[in-house]
N, C-alpha and C positions, 0 to 999 in steps of 0.2 A: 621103754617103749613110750611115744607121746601119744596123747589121749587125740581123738576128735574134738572131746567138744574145749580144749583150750583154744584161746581166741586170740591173736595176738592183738599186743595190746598198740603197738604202734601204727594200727590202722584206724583211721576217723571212724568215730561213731557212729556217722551217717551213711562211709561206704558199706559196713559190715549189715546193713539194713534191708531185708528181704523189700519191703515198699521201696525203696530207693531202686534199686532193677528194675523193678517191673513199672514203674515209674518214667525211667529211664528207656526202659522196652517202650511205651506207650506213645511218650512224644516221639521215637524211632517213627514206631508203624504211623503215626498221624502224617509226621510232615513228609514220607520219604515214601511208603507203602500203600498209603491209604488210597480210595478212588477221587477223594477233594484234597491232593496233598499238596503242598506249598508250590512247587511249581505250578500245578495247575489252576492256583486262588492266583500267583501272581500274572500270568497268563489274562485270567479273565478280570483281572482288574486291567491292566493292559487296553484290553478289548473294551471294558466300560467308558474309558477315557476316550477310547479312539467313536467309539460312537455319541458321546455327549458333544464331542467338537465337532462329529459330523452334521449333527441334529442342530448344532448352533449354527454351523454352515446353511441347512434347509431353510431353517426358520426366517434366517436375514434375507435367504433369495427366494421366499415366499413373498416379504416384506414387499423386496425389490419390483419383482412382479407386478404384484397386487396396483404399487404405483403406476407403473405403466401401463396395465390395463385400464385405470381409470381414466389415465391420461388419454388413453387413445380412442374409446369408448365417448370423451367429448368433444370433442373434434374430428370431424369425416374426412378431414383433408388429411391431419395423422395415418388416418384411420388408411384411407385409400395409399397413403407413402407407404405406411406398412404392408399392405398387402403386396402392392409390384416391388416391392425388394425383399419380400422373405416367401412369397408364394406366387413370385412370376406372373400376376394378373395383371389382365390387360383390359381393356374397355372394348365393349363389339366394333370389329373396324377397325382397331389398332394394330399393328405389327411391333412385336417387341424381339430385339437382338439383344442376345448376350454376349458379350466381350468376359474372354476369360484370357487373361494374360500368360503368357509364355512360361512356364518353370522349366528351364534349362538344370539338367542332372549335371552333378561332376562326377 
């Protein structure tokens, strides 16, 4: 009859090691199981990237902005171009028509 506790011997020293399982159990439950588990870190790295390029995007057309408000800000003739072609104003006494060209559907 063979004993329990013989061991064979052709197995690595490291598999036959109760810390190596549970070891092994551990990185399981982290990357696969867990509520932060690798999908989910790669995910919101993901997500970080797409917001640092959006946040580059704001910044430059904050930039963008900020120039043309200065610009327009000295100059009243700017100033007045802007207004009748992005808010329709007109001067008391003026008549202003808009022309909206044809978009034919296919």
């Amino acid at each position: 009859m063979m004993s329990f506790t013989a061991i064979p011997t052709s197995i690595p020293a490291f598999l036959r090691s109760f810390y190596f399982y549970v070891g092994v159990g551990f990185l399981v439950w982290m990357l696969v199981f867990d509520a932060n588990d690798f999908v989910k870190q790669y995910d919101m790295y993901a997500k970080l990237h797409e917001l640092q390029a959006e946040r580059k995007y704001y910044l430059d057309n904050i930039e963008t902005v900020k120039k043309e408000r200065s610009e327009l800000l000295s100059s009243p003739e700017l100033l007045e171009k802007f207004a009748r072609e992005k808010y329709i104003m007109k001067r008391p006494g003026e008549d202003v028509f808009i022309l909206v060209p044809n978009q034919e559907s296919n």
